[in-house]
N, CA, C and O of each residue as an XYZ file, in Angstrom:
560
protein
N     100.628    103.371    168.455
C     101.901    102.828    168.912
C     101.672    102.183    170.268
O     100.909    102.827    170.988
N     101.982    101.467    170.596
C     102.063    100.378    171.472
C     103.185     99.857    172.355
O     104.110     99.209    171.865
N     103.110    100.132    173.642
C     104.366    100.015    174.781
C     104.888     98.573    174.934
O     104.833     98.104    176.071
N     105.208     98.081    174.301
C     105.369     96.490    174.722
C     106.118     95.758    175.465
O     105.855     94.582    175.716
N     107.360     96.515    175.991
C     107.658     96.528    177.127
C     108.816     97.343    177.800
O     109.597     98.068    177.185
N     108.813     97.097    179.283
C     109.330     98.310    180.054
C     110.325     97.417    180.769
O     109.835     96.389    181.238
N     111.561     97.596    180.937
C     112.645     97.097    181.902
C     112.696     98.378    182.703
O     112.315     99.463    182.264
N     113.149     98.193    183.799
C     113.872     99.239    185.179
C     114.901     98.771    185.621
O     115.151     97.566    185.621
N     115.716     99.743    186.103
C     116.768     99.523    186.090
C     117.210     99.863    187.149
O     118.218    100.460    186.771
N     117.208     99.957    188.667
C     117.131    100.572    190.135
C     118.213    101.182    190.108
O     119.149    100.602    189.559
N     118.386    102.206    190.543
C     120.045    102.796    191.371
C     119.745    102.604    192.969
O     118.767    102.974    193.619
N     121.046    101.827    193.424
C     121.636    101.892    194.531
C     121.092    102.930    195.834
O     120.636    102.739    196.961
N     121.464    104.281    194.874
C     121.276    105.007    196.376
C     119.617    105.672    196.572
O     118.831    106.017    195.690
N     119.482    105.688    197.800
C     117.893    105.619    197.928
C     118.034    106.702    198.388
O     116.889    107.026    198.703
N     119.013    107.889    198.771
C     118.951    109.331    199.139
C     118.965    110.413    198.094
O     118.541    111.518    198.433
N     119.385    110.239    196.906
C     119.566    110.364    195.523
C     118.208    110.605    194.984
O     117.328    109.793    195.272
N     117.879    111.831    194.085
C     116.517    111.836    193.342
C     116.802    111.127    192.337
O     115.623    111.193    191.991
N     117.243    110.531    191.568
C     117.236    109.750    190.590
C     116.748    108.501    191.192
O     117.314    108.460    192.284
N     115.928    107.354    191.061
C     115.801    106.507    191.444
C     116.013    105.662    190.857
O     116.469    104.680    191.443
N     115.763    105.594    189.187
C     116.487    104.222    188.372
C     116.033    104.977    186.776
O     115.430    105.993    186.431
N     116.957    103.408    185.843
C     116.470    104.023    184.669
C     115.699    103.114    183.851
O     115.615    101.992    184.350
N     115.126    103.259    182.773
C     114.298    102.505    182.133
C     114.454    102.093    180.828
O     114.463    103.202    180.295
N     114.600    101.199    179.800
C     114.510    101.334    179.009
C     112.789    100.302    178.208
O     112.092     99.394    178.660
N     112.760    101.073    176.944
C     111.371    101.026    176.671
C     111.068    100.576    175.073
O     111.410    101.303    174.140
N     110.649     99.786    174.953
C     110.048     99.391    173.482
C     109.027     99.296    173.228
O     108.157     98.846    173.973
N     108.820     99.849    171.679
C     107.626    100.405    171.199
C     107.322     99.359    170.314
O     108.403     99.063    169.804
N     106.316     98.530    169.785
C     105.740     97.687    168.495
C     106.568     96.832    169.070
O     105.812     95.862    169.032
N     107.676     96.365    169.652
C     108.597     94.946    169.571
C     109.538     95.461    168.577
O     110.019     94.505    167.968
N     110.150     96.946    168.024
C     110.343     97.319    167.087
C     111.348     98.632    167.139
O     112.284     98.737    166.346
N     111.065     99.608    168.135
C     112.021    100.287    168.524
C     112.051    100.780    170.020
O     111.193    101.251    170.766
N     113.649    100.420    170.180
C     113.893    101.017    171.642
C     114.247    102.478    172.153
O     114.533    103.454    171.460
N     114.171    102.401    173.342
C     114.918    104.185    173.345
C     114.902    103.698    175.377
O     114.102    103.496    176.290
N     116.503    103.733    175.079
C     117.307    103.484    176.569
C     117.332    104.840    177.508
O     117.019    105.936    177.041
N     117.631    104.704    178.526
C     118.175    105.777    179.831
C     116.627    106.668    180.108
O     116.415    107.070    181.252
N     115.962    106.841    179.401
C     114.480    107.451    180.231
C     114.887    107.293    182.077
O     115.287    106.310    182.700
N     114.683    108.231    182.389
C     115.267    108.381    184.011
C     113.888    108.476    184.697
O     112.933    108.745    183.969
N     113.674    108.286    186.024
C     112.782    108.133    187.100
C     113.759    109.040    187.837
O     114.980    109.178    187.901
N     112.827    109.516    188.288
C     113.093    110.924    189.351
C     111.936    111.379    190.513
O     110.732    111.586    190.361
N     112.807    111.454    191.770
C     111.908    112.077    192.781
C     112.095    113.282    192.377
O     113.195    113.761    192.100
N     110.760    113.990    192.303
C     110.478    115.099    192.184
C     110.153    115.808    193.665
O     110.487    115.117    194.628
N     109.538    117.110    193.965
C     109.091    117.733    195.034
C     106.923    117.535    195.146
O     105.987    117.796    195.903
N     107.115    117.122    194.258
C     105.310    116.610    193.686
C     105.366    115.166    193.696
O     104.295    114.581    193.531
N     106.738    114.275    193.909
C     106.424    112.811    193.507
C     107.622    112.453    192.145
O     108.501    113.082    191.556
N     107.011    111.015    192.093
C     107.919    110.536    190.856
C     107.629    110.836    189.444
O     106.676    110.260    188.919
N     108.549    111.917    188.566
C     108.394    111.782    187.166
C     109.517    110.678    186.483
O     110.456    110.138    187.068
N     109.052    110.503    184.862
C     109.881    110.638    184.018
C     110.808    111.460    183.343
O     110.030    112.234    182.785
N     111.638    111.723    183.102
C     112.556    112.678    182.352
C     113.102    111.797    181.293
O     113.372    110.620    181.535
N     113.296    112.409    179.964
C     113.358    111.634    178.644
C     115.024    111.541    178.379
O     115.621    112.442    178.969
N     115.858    110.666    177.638
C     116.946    110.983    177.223
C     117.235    112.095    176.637
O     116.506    112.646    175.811
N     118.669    112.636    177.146
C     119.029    114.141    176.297
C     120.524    114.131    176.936
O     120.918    113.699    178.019
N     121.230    114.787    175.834
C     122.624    115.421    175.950
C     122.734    116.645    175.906
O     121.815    117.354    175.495
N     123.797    117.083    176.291
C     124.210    118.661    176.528
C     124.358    119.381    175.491
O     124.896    118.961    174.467
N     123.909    120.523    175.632
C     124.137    121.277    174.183
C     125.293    122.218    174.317
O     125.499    122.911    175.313
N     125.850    122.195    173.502
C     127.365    122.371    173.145
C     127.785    124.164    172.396
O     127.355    124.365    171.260
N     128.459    125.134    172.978
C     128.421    126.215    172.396
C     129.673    126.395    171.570
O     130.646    126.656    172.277
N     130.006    126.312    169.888
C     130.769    126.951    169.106
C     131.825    128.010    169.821
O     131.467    129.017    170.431
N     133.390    127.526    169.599
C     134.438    128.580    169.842
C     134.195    129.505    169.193
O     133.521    129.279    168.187
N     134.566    130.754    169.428
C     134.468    132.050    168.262
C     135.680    132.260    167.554
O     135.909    133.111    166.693
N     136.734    131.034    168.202
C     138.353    131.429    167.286
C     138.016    130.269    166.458
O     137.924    130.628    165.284
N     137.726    128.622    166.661
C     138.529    127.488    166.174
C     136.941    127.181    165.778
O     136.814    126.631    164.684
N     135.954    127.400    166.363
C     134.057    126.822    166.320
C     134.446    125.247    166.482
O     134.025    124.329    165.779
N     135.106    125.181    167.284
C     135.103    123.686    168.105
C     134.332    123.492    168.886
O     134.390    124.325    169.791
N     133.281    122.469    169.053
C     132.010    122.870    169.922
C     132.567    122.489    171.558
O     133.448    121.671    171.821
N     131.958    123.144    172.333
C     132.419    122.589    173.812
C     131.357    122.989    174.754
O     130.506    123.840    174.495
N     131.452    122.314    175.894
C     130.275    122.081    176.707
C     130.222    123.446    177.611
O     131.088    124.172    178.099
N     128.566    123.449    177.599
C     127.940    124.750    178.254
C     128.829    124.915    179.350
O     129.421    124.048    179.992
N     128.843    126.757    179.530
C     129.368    127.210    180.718
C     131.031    126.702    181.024
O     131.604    126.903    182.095
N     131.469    126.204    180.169
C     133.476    126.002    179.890
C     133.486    127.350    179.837
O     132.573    128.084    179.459
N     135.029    127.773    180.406
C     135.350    129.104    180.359
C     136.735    128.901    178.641
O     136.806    129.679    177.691
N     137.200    128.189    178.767
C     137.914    127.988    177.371
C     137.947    126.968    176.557
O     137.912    125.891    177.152
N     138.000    126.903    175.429
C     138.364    126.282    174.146
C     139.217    124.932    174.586
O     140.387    125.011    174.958
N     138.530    123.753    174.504
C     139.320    122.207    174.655
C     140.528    122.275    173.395
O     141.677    121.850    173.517
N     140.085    122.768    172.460
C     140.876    122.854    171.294
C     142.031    123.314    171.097
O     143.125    122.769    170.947
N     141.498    124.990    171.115
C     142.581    126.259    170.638
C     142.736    126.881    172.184
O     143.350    127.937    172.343
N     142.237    126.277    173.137
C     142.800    126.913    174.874
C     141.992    128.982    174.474
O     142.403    129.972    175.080
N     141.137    129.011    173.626
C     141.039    130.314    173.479
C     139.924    131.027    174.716
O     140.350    130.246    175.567
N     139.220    131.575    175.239
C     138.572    132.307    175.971
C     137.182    132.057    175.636
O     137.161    132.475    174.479
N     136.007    131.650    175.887
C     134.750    131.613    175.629
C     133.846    132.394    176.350
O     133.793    132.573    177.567
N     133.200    132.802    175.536
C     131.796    134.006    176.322
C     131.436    133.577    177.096
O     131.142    132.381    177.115
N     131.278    134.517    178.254
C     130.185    133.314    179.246
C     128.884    134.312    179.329
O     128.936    135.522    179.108
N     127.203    133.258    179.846
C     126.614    134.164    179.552
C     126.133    134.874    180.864
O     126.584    134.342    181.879
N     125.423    135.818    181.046
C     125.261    136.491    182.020
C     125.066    136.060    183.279
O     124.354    135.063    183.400
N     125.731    136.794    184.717
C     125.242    135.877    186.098
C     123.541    135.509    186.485
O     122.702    136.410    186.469
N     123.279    134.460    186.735
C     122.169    133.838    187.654
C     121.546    134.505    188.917
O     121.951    134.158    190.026
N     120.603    135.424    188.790
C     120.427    136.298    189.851
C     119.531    134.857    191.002
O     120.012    134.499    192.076
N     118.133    134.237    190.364
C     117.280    133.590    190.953
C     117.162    132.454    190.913
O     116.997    131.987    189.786
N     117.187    131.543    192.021
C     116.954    130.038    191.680
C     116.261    129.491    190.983
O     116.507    128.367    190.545
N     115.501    129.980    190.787
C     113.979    129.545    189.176
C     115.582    129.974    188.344
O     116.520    129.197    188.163
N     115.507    131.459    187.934
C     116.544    131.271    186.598
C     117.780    130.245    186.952
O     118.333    129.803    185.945
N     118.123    129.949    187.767
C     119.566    127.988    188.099
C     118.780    127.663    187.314
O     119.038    127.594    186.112
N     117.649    127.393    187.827
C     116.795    125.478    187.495
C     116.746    125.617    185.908
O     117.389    124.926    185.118
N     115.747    126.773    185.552
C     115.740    126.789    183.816
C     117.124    126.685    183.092
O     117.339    125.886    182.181
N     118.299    127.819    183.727
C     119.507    127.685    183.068
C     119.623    126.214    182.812
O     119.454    125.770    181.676
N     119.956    125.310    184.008
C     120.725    123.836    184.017
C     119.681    122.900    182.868
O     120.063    122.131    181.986
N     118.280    123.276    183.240
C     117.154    122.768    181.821
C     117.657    122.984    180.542
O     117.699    122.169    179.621
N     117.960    123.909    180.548
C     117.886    124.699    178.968
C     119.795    124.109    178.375
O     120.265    124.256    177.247
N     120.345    123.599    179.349
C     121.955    123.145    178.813
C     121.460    121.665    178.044
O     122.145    121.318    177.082
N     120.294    120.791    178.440
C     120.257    119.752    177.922
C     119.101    119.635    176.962
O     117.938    119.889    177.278
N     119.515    119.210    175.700
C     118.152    119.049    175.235
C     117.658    117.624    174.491
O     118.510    117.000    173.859
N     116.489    117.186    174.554
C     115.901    115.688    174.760
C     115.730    115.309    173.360
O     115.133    115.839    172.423
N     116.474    114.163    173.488
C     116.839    113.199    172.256
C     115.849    112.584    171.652
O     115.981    112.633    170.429
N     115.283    112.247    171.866
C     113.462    111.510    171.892
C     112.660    111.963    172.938
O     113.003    112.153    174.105
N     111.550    112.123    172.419
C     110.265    112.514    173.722
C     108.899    112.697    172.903
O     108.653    113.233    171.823
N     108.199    112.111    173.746
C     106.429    112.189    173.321
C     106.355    113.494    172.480
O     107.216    114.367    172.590
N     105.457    113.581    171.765
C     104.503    114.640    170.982
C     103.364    114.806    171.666
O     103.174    116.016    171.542
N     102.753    114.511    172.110
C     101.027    114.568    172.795
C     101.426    114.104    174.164
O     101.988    113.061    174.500
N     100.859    115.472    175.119
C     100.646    114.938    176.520
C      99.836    113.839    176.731
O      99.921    113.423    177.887
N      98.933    113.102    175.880
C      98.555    112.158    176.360
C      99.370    110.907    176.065
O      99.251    109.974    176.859
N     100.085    110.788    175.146
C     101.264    109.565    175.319
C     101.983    109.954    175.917
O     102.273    108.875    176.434
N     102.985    111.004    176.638
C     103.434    111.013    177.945
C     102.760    110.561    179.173
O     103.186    110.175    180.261
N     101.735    110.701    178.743
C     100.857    110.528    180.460
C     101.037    108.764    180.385
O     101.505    108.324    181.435
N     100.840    108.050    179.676
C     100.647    107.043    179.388
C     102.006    106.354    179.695
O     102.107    105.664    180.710
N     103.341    106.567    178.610
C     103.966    106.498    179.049
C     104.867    106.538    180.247
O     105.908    105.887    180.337
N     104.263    107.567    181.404
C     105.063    107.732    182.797
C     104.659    106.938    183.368
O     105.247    106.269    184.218
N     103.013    106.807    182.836
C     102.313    105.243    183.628
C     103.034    104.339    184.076
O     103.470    103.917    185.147
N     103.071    104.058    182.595
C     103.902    102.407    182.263
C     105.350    102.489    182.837
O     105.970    101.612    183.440
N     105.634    103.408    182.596
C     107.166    103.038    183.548
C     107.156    103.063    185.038
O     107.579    102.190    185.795
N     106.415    104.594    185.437
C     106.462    104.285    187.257
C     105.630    103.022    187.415
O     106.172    102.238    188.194
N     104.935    102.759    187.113
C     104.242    101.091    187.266
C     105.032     99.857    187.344
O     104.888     99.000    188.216
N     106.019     99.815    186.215
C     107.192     99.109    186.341
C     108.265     99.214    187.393
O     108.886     98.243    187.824
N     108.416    100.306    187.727
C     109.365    101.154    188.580
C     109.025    100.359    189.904
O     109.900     99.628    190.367
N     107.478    100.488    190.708
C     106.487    100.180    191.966
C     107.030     98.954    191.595
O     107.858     98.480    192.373
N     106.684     98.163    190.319
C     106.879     96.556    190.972
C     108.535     96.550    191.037
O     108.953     96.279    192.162
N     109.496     96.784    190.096
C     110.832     96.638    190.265
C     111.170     96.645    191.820
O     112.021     95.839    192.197
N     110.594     97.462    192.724
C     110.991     98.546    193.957
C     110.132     97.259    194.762
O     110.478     97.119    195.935
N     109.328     96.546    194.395
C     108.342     95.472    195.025
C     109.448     94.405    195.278
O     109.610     93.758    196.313
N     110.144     94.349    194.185
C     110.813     92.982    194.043
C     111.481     92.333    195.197
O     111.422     91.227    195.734
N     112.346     93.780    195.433
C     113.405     94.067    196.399
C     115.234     94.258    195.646
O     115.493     94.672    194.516
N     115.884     93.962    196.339
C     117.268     93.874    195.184
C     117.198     92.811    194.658
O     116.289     92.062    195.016
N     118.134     92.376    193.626
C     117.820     91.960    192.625
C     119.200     90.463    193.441
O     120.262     90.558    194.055
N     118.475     89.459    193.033
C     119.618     88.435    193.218
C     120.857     88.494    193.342
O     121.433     88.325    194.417
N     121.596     88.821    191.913
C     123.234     89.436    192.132
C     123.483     90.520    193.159
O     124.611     90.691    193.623
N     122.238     91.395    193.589
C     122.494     92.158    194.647
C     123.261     91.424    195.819
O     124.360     91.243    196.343
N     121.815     91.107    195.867
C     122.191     90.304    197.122
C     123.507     89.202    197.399
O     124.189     88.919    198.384
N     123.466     88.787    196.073
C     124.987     87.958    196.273
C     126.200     88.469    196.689
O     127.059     87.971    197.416
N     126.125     89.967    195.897
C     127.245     90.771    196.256
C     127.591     91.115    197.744
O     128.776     91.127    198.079
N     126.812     91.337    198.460
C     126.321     91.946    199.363
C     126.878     90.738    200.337
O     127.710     91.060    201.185
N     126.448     89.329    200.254
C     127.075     88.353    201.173
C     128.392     88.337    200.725
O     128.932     88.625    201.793
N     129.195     88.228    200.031
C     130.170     88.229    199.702
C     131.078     89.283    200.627
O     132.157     88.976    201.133
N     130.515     90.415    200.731
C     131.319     91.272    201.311
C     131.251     91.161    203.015
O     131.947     91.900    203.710
């Protein structure tokens, strides 16, 4: 499979660990949008697309988003699960609410892949803002 090409997508704020997003095509053939760039405490990763995983009411099994204390539905009471003693257990908890929509099989096409995007990312960040930036920007 074959990267054929990488867009970036900058965010605005430069105090923010998110730094931009990417989207990515494989063969000229399939895409897969929002791949995120992130300052890490080691540097810049990738992080893959993913949505929240959703826990079943026990009255109505209307699904609703992690850590809700009631039912969007039936207003009923939802379990919550046990308190967060350690910041490692935050970080895994808030991990473990989302889970990734697409993502590599083999660390070595991840590796490859983070390549190609922080690579894209360095020149995007080379460019500077982007024209309409800047237009905006005189305007105001």
């Amino acid at each position: 499979m074959e990267i054929t090409e990488v867009r970036v997508f900058l965010k605005d704020s430069p105090d923010k660990k998110l730094k931009a997003y990417a989207t990515v095509t494989f063969d000229n053939a399939f895409v897969v949008r929002n791949i995120k760039v992130i300052q890490g405490t080691t540097g810049l990763f990738i992080a893959m697309p993913s949505r929240r995983i959703k826990q079943s009411c026990p009255k109505c099994n209307f699904k609703n988003e992690m850590r809700a204390k009631y039912c969007n539905q039936c207003g009923g009471q939802l379990p919550q699960s046990p308190k967060i003693v350690s910041q490692e257990a935050a970080s895994a908890s808030a991990q473990s609410e989302h889970k990734d929509i697409a993502h590599p099989i083999t660390q070595t096409f991840r590796d490859s892949l983070q390549r190609k995007v922080l690579d894209a990312y360095e020149q995007e960040v080379k460019k500077g803002p982007s024209v309409q930036s800047r237009h905006e920007a005189d305007e105001e």
